[in-house]
LOBATI-429056 format. One line per 10 residues: number of its first residue (from 1); their letters; for each residue x, y, z of N, C-alpha, C, O, CB. Coordinates in Angstrom, 2 decimals, padded with zeros to 5 digits. Glycine has a CB too. Layout:
! residues N
NUM) A) X:Y:Z:X:Y:Z:X:Y:Z:X:Y:Z:X:Y:Z | ...
***
This chain:
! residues 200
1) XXXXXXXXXX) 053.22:-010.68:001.43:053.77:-009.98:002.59:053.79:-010.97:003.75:052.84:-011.69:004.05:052.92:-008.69:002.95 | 054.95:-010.95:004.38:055.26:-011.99:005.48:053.75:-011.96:006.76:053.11:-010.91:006.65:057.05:-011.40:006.32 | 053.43:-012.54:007.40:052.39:-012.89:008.00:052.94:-011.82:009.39:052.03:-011.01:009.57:052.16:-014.70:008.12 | 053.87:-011.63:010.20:054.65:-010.74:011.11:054.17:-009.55:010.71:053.48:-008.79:011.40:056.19:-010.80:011.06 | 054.61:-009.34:009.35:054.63:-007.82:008.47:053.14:-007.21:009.03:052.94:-006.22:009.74:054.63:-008.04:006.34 | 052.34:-008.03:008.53:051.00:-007.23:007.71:050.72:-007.28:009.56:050.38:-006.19:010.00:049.55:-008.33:006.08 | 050.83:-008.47:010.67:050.59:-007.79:011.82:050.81:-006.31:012.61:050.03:-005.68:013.32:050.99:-008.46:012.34 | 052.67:-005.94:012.09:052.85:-004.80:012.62:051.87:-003.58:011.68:051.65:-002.51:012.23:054.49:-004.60:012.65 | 051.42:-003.79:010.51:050.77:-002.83:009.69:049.43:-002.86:010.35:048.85:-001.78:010.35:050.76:-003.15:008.10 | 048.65:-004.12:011.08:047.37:-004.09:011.10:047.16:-003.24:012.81:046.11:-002.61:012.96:046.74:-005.81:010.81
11) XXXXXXXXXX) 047.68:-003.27:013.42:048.52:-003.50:015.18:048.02:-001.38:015.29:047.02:-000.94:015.86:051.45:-004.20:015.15 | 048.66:-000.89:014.86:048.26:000.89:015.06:046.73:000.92:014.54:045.95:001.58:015.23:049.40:002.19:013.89 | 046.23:000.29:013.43:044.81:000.63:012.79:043.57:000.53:013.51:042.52:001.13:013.75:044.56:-000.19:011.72 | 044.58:-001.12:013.88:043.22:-001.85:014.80:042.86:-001.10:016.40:041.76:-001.22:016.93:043.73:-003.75:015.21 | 044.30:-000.11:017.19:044.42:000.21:018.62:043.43:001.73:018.08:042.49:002.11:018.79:046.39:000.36:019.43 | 043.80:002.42:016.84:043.16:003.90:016.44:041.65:003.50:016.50:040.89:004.20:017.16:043.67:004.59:014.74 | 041.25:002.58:015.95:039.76:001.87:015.91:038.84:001.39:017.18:037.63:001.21:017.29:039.94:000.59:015.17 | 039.79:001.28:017.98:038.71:000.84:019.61:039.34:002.22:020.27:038.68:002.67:021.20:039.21:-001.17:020.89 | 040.42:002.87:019.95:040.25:004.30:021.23:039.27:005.05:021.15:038.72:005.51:020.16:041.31:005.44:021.26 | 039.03:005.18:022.37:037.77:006.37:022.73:037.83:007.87:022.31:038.73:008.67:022.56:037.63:006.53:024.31
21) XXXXXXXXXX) 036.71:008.06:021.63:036.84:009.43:021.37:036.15:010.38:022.37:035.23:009.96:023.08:036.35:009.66:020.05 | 036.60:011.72:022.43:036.44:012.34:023.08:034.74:013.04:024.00:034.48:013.63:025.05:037.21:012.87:022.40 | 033.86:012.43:022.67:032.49:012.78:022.84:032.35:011.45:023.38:031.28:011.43:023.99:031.55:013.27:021.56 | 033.01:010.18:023.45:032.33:008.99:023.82:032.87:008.71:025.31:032.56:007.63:025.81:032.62:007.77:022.75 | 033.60:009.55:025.98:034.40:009.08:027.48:033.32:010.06:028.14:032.76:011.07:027.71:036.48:009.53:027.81 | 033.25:009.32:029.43:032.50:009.85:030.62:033.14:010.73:031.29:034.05:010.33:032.02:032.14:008.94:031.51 | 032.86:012.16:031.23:033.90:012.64:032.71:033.59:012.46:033.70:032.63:013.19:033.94:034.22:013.87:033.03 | 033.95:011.62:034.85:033.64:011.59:036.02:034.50:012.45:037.18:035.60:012.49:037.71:033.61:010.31:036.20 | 033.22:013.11:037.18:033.87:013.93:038.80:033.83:013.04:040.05:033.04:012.18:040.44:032.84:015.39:039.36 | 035.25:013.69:040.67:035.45:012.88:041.87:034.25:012.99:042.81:033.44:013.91:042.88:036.73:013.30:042.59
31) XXXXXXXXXX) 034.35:011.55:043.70:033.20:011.36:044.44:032.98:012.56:045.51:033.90:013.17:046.06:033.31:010.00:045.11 | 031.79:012.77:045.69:031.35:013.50:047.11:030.49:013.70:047.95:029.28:013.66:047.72:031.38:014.30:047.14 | 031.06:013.96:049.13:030.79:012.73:050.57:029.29:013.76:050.93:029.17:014.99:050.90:032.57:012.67:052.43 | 028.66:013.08:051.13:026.66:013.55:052.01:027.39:014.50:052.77:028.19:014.30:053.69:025.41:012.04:053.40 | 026.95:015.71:052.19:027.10:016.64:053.52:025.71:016.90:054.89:024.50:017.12:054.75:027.41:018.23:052.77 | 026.13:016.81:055.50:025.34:016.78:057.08:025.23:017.53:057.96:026.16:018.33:058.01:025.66:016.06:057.84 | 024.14:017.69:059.08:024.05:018.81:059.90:024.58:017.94:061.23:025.12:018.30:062.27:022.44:019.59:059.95 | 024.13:016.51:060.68:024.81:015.52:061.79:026.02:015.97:062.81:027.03:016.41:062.26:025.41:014.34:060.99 | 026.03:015.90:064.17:027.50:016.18:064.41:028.44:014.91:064.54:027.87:013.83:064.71:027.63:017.01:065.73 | 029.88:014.95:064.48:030.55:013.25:064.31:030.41:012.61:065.25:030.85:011.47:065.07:032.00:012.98:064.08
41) XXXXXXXXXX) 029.90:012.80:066.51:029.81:012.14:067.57:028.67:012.26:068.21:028.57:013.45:068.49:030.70:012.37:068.28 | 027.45:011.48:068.73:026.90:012.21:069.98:027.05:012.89:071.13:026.52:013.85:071.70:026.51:011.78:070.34 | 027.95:012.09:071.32:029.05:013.53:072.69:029.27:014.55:072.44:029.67:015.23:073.38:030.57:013.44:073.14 | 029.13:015.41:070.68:029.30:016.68:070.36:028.03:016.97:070.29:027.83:018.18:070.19:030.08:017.01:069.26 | 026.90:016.17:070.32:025.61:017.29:069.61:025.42:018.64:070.17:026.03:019.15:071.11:024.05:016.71:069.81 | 024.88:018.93:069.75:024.08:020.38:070.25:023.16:020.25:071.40:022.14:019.65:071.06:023.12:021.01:069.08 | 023.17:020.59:072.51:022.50:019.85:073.67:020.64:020.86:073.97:019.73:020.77:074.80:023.94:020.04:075.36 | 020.96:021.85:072.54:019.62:022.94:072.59:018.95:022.04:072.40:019.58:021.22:071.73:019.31:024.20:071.58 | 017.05:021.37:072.85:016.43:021.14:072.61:015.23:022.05:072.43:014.65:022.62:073.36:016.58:020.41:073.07 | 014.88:022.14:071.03:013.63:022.73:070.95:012.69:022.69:071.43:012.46:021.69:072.11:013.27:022.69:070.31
51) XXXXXXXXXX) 011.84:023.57:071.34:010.20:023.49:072.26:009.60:022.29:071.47:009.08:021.55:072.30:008.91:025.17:072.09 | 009.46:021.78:070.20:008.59:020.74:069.77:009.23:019.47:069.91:008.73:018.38:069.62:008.14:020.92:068.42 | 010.33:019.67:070.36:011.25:018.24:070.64:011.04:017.37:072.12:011.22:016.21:072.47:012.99:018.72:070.62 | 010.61:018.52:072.72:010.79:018.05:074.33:009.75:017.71:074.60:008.67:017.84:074.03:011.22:018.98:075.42 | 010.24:016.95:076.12:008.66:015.94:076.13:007.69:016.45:076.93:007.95:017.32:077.76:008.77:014.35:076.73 | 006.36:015.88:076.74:005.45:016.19:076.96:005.23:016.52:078.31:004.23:017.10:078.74:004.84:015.50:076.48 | 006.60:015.97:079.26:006.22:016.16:080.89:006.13:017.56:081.08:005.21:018.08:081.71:007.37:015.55:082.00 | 007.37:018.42:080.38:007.68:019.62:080.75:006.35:020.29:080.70:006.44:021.38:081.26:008.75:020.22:079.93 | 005.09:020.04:080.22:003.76:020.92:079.87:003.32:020.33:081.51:003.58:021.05:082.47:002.53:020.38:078.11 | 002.69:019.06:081.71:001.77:018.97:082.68:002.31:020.03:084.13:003.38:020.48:084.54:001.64:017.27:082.98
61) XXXXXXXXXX) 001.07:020.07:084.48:000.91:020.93:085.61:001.19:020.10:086.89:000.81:018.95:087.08:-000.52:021.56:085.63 | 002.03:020.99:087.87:002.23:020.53:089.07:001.86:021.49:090.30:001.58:022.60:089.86:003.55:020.14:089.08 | 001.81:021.44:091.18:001.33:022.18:092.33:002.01:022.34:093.45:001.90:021.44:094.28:000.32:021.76:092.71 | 002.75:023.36:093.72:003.89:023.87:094.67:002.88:023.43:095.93:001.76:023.84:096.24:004.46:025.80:094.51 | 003.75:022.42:096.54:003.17:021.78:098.21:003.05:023.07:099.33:002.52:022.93:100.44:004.57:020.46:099.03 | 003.46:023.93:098.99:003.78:025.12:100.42:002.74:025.92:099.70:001.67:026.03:100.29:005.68:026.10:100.74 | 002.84:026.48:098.58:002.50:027.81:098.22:000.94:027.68:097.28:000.09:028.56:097.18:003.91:028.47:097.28 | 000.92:026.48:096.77:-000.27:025.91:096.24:-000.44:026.20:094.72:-001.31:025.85:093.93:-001.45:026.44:097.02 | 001.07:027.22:094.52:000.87:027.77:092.71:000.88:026.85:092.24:001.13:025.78:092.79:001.87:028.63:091.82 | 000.52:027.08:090.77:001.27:025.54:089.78:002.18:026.26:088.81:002.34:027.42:088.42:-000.09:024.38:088.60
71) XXXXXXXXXX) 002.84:024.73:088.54:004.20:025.33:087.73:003.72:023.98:087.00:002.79:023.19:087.11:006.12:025.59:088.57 | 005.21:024.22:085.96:005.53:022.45:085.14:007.15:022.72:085.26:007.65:023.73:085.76:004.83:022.09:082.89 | 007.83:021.69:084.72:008.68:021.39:084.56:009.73:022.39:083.66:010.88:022.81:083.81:008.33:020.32:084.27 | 008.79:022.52:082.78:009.48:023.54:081.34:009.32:024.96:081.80:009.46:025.82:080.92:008.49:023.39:079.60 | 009.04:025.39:083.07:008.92:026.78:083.53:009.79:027.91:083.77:009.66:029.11:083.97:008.49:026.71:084.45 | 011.30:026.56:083.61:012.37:027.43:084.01:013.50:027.45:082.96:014.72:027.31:083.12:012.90:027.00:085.35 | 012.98:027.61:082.15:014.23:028.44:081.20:015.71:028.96:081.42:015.62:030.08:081.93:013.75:029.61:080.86 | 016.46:028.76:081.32:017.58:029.12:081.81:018.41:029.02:082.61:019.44:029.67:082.79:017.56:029.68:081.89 | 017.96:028.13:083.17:018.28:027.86:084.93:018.75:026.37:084.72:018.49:025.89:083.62:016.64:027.99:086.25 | 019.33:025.67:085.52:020.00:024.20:085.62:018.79:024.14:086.88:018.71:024.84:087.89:022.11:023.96:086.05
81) XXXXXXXXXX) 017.49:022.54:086.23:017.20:022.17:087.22:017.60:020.81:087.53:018.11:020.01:086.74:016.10:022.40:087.28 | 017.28:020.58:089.01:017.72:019.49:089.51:016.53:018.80:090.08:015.97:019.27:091.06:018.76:019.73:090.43 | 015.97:017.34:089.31:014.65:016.96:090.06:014.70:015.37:090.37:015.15:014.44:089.69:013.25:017.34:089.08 | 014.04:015.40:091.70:014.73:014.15:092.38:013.16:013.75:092.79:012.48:014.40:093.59:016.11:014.45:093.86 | 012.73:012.62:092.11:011.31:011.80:092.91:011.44:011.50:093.71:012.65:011.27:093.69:010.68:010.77:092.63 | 011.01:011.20:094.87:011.06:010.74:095.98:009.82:010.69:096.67:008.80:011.21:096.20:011.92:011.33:096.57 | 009.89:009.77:098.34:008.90:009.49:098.82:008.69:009.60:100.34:009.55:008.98:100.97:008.74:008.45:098.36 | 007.88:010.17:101.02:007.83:010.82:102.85:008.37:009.13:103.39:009.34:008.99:104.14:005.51:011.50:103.75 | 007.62:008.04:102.90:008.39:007.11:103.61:009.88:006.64:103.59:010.54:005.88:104.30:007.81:006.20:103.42 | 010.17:007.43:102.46:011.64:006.52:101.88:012.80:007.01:102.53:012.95:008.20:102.28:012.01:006.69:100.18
91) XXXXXXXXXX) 014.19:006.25:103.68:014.48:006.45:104.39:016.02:007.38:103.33:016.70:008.37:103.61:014.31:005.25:105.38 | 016.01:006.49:102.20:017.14:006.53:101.14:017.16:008.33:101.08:018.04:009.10:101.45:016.66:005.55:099.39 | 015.65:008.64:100.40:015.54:009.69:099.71:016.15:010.70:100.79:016.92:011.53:100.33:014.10:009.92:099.17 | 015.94:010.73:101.97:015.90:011.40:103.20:017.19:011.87:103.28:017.61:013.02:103.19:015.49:010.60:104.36 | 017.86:010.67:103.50:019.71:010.56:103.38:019.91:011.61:101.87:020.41:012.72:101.71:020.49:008.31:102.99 | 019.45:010.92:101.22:020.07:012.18:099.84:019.57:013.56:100.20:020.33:014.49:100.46:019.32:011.86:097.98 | 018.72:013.61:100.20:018.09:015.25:100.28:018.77:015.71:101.04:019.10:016.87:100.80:016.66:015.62:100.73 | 019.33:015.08:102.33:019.65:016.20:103.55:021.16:016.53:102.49:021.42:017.69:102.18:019.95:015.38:105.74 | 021.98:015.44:102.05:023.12:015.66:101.24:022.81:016.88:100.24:023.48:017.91:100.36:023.48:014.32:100.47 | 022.02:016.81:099.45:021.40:018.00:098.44:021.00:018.95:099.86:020.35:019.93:099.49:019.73:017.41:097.16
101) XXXXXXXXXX) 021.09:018.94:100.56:020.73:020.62:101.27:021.74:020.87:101.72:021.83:021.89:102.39:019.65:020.94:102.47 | 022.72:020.15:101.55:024.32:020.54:102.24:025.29:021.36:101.08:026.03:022.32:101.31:025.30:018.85:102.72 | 024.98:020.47:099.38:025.65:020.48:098.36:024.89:022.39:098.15:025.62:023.37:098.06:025.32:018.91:097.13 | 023.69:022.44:098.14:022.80:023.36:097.69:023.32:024.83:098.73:023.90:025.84:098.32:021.08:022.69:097.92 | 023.10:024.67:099.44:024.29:026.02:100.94:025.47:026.39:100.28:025.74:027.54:099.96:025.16:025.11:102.82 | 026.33:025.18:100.03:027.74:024.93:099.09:028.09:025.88:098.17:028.89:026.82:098.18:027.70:023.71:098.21 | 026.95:025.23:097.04:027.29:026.51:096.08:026.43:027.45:096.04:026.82:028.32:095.26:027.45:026.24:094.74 | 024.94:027.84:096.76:024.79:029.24:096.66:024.44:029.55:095.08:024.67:030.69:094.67:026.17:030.00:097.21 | 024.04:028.81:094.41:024.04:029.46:092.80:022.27:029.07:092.73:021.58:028.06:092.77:025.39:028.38:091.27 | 021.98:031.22:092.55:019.80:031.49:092.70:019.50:030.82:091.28:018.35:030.76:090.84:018.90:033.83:092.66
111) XXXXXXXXXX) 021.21:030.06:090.20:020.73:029.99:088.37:020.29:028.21:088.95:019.79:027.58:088.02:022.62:030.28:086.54 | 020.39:027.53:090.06:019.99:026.13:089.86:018.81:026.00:090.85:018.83:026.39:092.02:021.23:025.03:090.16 | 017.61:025.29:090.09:016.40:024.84:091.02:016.41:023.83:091.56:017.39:023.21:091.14:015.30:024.73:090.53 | 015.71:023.09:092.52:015.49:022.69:093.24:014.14:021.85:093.46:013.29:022.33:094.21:015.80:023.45:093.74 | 013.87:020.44:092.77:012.67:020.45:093.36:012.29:018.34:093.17:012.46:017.43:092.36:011.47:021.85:092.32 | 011.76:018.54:094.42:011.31:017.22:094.95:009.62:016.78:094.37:008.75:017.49:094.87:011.37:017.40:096.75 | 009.31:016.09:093.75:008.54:015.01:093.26:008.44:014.02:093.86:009.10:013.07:093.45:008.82:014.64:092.28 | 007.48:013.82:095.22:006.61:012.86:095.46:006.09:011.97:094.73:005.07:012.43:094.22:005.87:013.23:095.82 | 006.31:010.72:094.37:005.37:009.40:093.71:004.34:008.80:094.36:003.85:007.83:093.78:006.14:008.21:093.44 | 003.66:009.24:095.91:002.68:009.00:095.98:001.82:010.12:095.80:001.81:011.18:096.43:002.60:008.39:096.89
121) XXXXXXXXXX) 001.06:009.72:094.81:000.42:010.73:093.90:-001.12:010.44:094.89:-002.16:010.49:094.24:000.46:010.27:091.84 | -001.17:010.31:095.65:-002.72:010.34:096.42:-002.30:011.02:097.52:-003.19:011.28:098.33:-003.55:008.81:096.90 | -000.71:011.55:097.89:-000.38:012.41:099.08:-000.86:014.06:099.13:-000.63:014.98:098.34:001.18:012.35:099.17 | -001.44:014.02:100.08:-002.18:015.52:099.98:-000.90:016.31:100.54:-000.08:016.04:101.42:-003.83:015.77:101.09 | -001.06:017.50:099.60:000.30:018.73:099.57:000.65:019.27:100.91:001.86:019.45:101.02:-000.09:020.20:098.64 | 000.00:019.56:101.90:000.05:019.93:102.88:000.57:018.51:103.50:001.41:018.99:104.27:-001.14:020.62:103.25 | 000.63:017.67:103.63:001.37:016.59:104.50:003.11:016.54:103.72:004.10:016.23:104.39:000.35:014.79:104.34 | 003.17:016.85:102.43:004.23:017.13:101.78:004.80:018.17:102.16:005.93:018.05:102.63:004.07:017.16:100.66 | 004.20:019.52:102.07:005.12:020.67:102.99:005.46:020.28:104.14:006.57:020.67:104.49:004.49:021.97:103.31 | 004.56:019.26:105.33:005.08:019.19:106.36:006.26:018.62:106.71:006.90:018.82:107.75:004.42:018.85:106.89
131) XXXXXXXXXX) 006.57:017.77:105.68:007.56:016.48:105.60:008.56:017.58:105.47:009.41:017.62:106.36:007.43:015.12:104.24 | 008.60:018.49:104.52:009.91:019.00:103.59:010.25:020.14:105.10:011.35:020.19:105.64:009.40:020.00:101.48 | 009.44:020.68:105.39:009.42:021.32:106.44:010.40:020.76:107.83:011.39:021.24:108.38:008.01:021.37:106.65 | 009.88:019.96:108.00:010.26:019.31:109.25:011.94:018.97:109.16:012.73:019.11:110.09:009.28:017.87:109.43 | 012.25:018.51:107.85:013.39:018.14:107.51:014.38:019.04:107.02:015.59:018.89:106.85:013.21:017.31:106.77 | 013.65:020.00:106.84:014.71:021.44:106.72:014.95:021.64:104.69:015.51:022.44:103.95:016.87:020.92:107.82 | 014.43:020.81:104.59:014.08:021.01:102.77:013.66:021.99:102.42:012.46:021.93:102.67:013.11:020.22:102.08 | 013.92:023.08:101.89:013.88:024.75:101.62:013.66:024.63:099.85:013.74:025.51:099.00:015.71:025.79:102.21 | 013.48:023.66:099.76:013.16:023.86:097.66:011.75:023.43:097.86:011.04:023.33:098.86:014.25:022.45:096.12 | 011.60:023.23:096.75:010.53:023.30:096.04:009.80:021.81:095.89:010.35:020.99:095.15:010.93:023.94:094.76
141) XXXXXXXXXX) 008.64:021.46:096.54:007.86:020.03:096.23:006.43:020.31:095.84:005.71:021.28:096.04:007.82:018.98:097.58 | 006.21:018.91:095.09:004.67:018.52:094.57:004.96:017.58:094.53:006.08:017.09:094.38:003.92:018.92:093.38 | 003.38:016.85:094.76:002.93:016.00:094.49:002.68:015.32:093.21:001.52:015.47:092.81:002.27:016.18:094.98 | 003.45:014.60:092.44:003.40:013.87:091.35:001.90:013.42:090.84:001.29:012.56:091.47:004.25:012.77:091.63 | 001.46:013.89:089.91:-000.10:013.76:089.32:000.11:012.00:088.49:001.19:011.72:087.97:-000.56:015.47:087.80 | -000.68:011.31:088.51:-001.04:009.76:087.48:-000.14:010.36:086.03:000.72:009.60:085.57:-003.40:009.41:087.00 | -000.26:011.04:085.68:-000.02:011.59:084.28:001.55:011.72:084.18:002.23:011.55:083.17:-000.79:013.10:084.03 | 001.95:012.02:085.33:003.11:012.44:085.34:004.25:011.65:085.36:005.35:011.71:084.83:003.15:013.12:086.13 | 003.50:010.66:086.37:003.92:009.47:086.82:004.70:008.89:085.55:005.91:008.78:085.35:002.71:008.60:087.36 | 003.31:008.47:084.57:003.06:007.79:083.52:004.14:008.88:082.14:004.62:008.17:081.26:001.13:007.68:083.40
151) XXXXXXXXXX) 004.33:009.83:082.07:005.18:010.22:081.20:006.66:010.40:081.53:007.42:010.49:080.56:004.71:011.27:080.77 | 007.03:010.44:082.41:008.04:010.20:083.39:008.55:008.85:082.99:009.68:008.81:082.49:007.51:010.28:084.89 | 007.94:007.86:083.13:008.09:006.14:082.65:008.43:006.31:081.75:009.44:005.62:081.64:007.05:005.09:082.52 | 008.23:006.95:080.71:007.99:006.56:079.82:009.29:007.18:078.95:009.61:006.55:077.95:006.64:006.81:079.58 | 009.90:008.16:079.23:010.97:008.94:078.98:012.44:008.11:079.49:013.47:007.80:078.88:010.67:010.37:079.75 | 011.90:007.90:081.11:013.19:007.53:081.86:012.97:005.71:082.12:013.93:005.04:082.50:013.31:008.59:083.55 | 011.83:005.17:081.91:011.83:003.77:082.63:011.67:003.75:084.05:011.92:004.69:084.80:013.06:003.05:082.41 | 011.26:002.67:084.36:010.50:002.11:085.72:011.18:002.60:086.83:010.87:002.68:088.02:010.45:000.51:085.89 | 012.58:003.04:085.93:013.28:003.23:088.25:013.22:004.57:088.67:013.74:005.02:089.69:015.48:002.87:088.77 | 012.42:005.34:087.64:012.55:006.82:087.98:010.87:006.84:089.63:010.56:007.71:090.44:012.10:008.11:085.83
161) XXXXXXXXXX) 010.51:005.93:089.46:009.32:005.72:090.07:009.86:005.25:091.55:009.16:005.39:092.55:008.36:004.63:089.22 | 010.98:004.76:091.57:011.81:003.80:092.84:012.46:004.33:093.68:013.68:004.42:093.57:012.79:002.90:092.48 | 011.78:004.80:094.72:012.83:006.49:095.50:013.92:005.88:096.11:014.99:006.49:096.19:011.96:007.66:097.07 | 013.75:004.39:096.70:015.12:003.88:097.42:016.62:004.16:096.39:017.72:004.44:096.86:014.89:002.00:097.72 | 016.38:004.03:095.28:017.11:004.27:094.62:017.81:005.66:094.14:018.74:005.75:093.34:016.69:003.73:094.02 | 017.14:006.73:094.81:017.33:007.96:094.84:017.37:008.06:093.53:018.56:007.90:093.26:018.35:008.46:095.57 | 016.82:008.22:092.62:016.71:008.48:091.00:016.61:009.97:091.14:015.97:010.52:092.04:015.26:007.71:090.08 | 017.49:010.80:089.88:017.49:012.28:090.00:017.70:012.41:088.39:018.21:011.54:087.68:018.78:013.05:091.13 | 017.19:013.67:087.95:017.78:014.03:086.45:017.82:015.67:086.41:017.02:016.42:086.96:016.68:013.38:085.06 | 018.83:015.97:085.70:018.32:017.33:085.29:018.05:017.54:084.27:017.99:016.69:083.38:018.94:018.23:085.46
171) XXXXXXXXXX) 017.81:018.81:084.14:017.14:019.60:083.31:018.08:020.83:082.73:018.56:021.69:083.48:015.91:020.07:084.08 | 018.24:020.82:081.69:019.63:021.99:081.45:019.08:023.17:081.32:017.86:023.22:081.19:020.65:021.82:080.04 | 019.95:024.56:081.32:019.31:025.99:080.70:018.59:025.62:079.51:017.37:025.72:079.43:020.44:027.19:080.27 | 019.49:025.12:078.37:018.84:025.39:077.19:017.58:024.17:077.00:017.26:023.91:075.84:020.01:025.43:075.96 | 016.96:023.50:078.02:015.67:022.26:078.11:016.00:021.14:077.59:015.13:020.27:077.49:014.32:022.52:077.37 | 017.01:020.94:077.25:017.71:019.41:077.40:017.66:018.85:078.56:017.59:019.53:079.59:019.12:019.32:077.13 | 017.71:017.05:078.56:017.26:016.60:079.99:018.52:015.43:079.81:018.79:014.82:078.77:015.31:015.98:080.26 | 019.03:015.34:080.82:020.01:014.09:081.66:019.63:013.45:081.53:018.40:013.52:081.51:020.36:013.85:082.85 | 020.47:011.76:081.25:019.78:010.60:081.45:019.58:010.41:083.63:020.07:011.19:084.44:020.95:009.19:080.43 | 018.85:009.31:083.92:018.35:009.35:084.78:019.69:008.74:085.95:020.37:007.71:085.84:017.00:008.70:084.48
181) XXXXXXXXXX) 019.71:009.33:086.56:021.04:008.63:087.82:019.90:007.80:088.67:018.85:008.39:088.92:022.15:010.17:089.18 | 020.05:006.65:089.05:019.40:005.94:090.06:019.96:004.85:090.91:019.28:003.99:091.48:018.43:005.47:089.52 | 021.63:005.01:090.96:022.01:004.28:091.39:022.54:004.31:092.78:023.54:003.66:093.07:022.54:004.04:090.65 | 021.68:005.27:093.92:021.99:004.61:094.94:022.55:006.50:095.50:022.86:007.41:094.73:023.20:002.98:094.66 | 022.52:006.57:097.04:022.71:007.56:097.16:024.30:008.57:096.91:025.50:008.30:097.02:022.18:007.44:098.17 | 023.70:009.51:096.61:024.69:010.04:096.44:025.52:011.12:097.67:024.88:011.75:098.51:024.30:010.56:095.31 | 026.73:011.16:097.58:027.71:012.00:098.97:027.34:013.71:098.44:027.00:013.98:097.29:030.12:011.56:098.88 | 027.49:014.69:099.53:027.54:015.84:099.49:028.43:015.96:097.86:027.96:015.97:096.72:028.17:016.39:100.94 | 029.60:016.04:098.25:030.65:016.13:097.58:030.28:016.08:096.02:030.52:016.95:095.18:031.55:015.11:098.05 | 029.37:014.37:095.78:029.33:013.72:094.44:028.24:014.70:094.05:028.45:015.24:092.97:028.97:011.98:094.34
191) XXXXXXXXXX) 027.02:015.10:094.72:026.39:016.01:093.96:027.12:017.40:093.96:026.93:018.00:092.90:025.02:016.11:094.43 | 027.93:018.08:094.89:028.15:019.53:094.17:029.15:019.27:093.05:029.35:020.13:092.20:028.78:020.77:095.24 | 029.72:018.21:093.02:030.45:017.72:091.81:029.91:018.16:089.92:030.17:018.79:088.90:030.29:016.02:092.12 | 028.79:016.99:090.77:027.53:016.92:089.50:027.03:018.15:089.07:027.04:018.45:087.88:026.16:016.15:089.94 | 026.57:018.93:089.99:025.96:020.52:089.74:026.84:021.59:089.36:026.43:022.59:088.77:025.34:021.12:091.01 | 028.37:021.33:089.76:029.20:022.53:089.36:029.38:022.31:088.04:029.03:023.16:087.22:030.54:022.75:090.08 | 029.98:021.10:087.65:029.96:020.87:086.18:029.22:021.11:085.19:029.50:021.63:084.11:030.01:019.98:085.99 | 027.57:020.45:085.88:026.35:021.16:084.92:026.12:022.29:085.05:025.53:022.73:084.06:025.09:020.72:085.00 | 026.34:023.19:085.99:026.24:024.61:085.62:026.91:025.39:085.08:026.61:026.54:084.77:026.09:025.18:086.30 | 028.52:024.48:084.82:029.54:025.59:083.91:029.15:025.82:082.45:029.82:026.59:081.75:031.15:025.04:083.79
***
């Protein structure tokens, strides 16, 4: 038999002999993708922070300068707060606040707080009401405790401590917290800006 021949005879035997049989092929199911609670962006997350998530400042105790109660931070549930460190000497903070008592008349909204944090933490409360007093400051101050100081740092970094810089953050309804603004004072205008938005 011609040498061609016996190829086309050998050519079907040899292709029936390496095909795969049906018990020997893999079925592979199509790939599929990690499903996630992740959201696709950080700009979408979920801005709820849980009670075991949040930081430890919201617990420490602070002490209303006028009234002598204590509160913390995490006291206000629901409400948009607005908290600005500051200092009786600092000429900066002065300039902002009176701006925040202009923005605060403005909008009139009892859902946003109000409250000033002293960093000299050796200032006795009663020289703090007098300050806030004198200046027509109608919210809410204390005196910043060592502790507070120190967890505060530690959340936001060194400039939350720097009142020239007017450093402010809030605090959302649902206890999520703002990164820290410290760049310098802000106009009437730029805070009811800031506050209408965070309260919508």
């Amino acid at each position: 038999m011609p040498k061609l021949t016996v190829l086309f005879v050998l050519l079907p035997l040899i292709f029936a002999a390496c095909a795969p049989t049906s018990s020997s092929v893999a079925t592979l199911a199509p790939p599929t993708l990690p499903t996630t609670n992740e959201p696709e962006s950080p700009m979408l997350a979920a801005t709820t922070a849980p009670a075991a998530d949040r930081p430890a400042w919201f617990s420490l105790p602070l002490v209303d300068a006028r009234t002598g109660e204590t509160f913390t931070l995490g006291d206000f549930s629901g409400q948009l707060v607005f908290v600005e460190p500051m200092a009786t000497w600092c000429t900066n903070c002065r300039t902002q606040m009176r701006n925040l008592a202009e923005a605060r008349q403005q909008l009139n909204n009892p859902n946003i707080v109000y409250i000033g944090l002293s960093v000299e933490t050796t200032l006795d409360r009663g020289n703090l009401a007098r300050y806030a007093d004198t200046h027509g400051f109608d919210w809410t101050f204390a005196v910043m405790t060592p502790e507070l100081v120190s967890a505060l740092t530690d959340t936001f970094g060194r400039s939350v401590t720097v009142p020239p810089s007017s450093p402010h953050f809030l605090i959302y309804p649902d206890g999520s917290v703002s990164p820290l603004a410290a760049g310098g004072i802000e106009s009437t205008d730029e805070l009811v800006q800031l506050l209408t938005e965070a309260a919508a």
